[in-house]
Every structure is written in C-alpha cells, then in structure tokens.
N, C-alpha and C positions, 0 to 999 in steps of 0.2 A: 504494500500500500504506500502510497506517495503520502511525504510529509505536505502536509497543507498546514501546518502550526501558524498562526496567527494572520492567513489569509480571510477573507470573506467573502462567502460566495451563497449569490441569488436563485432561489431556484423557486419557479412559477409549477402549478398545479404539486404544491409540496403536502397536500392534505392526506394523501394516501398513494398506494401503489409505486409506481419508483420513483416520486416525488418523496414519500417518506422515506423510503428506502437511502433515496440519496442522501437526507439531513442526517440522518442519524450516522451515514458512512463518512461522510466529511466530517462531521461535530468529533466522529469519533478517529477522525486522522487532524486533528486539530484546529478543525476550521469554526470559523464564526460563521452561522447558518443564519439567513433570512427567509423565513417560509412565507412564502405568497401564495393566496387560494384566495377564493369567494368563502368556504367555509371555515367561518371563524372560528367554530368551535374547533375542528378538527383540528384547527393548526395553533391554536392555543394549548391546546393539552399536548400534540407532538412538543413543544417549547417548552413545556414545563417539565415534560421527561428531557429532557436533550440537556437543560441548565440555561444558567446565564450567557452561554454562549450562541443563543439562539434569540430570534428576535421574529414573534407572529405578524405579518402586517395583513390583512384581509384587504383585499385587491379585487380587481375584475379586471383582466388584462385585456381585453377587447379597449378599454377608455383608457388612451393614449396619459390623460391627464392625473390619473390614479397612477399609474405604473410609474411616474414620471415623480411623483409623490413617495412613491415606495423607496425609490433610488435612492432620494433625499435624504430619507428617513435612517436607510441602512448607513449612508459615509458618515452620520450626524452619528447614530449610536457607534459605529465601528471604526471609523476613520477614512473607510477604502471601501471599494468594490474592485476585485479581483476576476469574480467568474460567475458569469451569467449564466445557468442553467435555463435553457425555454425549454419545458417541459409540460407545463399545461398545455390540452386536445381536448377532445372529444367525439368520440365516432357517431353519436345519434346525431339527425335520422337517419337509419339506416332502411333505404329504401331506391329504386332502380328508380330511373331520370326522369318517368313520364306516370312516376306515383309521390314525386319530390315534391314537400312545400316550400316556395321560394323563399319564405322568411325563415325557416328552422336552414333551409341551405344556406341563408347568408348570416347566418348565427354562427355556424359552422368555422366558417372561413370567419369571419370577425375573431375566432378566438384560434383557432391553428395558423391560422398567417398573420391576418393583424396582430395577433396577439406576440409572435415571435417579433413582430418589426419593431411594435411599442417597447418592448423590452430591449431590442439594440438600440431604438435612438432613442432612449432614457438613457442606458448604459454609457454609448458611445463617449460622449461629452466628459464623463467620469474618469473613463481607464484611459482616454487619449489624455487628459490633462499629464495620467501616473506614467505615462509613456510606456503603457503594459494593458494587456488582458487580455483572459479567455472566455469566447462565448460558443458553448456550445448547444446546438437547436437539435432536440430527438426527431428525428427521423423515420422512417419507414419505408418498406419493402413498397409499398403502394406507392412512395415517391415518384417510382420508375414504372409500376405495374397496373394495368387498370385492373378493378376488382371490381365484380358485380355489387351492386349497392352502397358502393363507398364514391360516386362522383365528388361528395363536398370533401371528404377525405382524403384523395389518392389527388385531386386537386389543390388543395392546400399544403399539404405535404412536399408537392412537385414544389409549390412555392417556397415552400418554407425552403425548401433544397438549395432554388435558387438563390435566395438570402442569405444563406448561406457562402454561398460561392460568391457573391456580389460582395457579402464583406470583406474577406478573405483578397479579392481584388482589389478593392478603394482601400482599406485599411491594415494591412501585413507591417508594408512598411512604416506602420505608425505604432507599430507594436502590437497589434490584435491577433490574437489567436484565432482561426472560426472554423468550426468543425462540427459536423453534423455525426449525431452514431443511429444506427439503424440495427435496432435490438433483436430484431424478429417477433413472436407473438411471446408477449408477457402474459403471466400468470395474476391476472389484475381484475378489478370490478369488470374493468374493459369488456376484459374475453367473454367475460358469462353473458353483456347483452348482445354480444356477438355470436354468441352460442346461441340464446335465445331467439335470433332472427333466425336463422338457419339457410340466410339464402345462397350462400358460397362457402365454396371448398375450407374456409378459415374460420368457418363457422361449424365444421365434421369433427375439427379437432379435438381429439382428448384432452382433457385437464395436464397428462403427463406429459404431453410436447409442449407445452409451455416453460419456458426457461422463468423463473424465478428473480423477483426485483430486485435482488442484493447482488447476483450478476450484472447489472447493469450499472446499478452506484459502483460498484469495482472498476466498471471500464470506464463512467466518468472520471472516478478520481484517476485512472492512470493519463486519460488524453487533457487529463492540464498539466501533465508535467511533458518537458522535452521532447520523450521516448514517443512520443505520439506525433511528432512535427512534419513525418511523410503525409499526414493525412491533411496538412491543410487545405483547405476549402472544400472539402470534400465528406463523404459519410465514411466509419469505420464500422464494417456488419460485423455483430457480437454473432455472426452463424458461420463466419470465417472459422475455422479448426485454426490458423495461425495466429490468429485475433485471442481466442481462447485462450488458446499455450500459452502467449505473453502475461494473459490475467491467471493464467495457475485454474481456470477454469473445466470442468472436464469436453470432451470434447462431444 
C-alpha cells in the first residue's frame, strides 16, 4: 500500500460501495479523507468511524456550485487537496432508448459526466496553484462498449473517458495526474438493481464474479503514486491479470 500520510484526498459518491471502501483505505494508509454524497447520514457515520481525519461534506455533485463549496471546505479544514476521486454514478434508469424518460436520462448524465467535470474544475484551481495532483475518474467497460439499456450510462462514461484524457492533455505539464480505472463489475448496491432489471448479459451474472470494493481502493491508492505514471490519461482495467499482480490481487 502506498504511503498517502498527511495527503488529502476527495472522493465523491463516498456513502457506500467503493466510495466507502476507498475512505476507509486511504484514512487507513494515512490520508485525510473528505467524503462527498447526497446522503448525509451515510457519510457522517462513515466519518465518525474513520476519526478526525475525515471530514463528511453532503454534496450533490450535478451543482457545479456545491462541489465548488466542498473544495473550499476541504483546503480550509486540511490545508490541501491532493487527489480527487470522481467516483459518484448511477446506472438507473435502466431501460432501452425508445422506453427512456428524457428527464431521468438527463439526471443521469448531470451526475456521471457533469458531475466528474464539476469536480475537476473545482479541483483544478487548487492542485494547479500546489503545482501537483491526482484526479482520478472511475470508469467502465461501457466506456468503450455499448450495452443494452445502459445508453445514459455507456454515454456518460465515454464522457467521463474523454475528460479524462482532455485533462491529462491541457494539464500534465502543470503537474496533474489524470487517470481513469475501469474496475469491471463490483460487488455493490449497483449490481443487484442490475441484477434486478435483467435485460443484459451483466445482469446473468453471479454474485461470485463480482470483484469486491476493497480491490478497487487498493488500485486507487497505488495509481496516485508514480508506479502508475504509464497510465496517464488513460483507464487502468483492474481485469488486467498484470494490473492485478502489481496490486498482490488474485488473479
């Protein structure tokens, strides 16, 4: 595990699943955690287990002006912002193009793409002043792939992709790290209303092919250190068997 000791790093949809997973692996490789969600309960009590080195802010990352607020909040208690986790999505509604409601599709995208961008240009202004940072935006196999009933999804994703990759070009040489990881299917609330629609292949799967959310905080905290630097601007798949090997994960 990569020392992160007295770094601070943001990570959005931190109320459960590898949002939690991630606080508590950073807090627990030294870092000052700021958990972002809508649900405040959730991320208050994550914060009271984790310690003083964690800091609840309840968010809506869709409103540029909240997240913008949040940033604030974290340099003011912690001094810095080091590593933006965009981690908050949402797969509902899950439903094929010509049963889609236009307003839950542009809810969608308001919080998988707007929501990663609000989060970098809140961020940006921050880690450019530190002349340092890493942001990295979770990703998906849908990025690249269309999948039946996921259009807002496999949509957004692509986006967020490109965002990825656009930062990584405008800001490298200003010291920003931007790296997308592409987990495969987690073990998360996610999967079950995925499970529950049943309309694709991703929706057959067992509970046991789901890779588990503590793999994933693992492979965050190694792509903020160095050993992760071939990957910039680009996603690293935790389905990679070489990706694994370097996390000590099995294969």
């Amino acid at each position: 595990m990569s020392d992160m000791q007295s770094k601070t790093v943001m990570i959005t949809g931190a109320s459960r699943g590898i949002g939690a997973a991630a606080a508590r692996a950073f807090a627990g490789a030294g870092a000052n955690v700021v958990l972002i969600a809508r649900s405040e309960d959730a991320i208050a009590e994550l914060a009271g287990e984790i310690g003083p080195k964690a800091l609840a802010i309840p968010c809506d990352i869709s409103r540029y002006w909240e997240v913008d607020a949040a940033v604030a909040a974290a340099v003011e208690t912690f001094g810095a912002l080091d590593v933006l986790i965009n981690n908050a999505g949402v797969i509902d509604p899950i439903a094929r193009l010509d049963a889609s409601d236009p307003d839950d599709w542009s809810k969608a995208i308001d919080i998988n793409l707007k929501g990663v961008y609000n989060g970098i240009r809140a961020a940006l202004p921050v880690m450019k002043s530190a002349g340092q940072g890493t942001v990295i935006n979770i990703s998906s196999g849908a990025a690249s792939n269309p999948i039946e009933g996921w259009s807002h999804y496999c949509a957004s994703k692509a986006g967020a992709l490109m965002l990825t990759r656009m930062l990584d070009t405008e800001e490298r040489e200003n010291g920003i790290r931007a790296l997308g990881l592409s987990p495969g299917t987690v073990a998360t609330q996610m999967q079950r209303k995925i499970k529950a629609s049943g309309i694709n292949p991703v929706s057959k799967l067992d509970w046991s092919d789901h890779v588990p959310p503590e793999w994933v905080a693992a492979a965050l905290i190694w792509m903020c250190s160095p050993d992760s630097d071939d990957f910039l601007g680009r996603d690293v798949s935790l389905r990679d068997d070489a990706i694994r090997a370097k996390l000590e994960l099995p294969s």
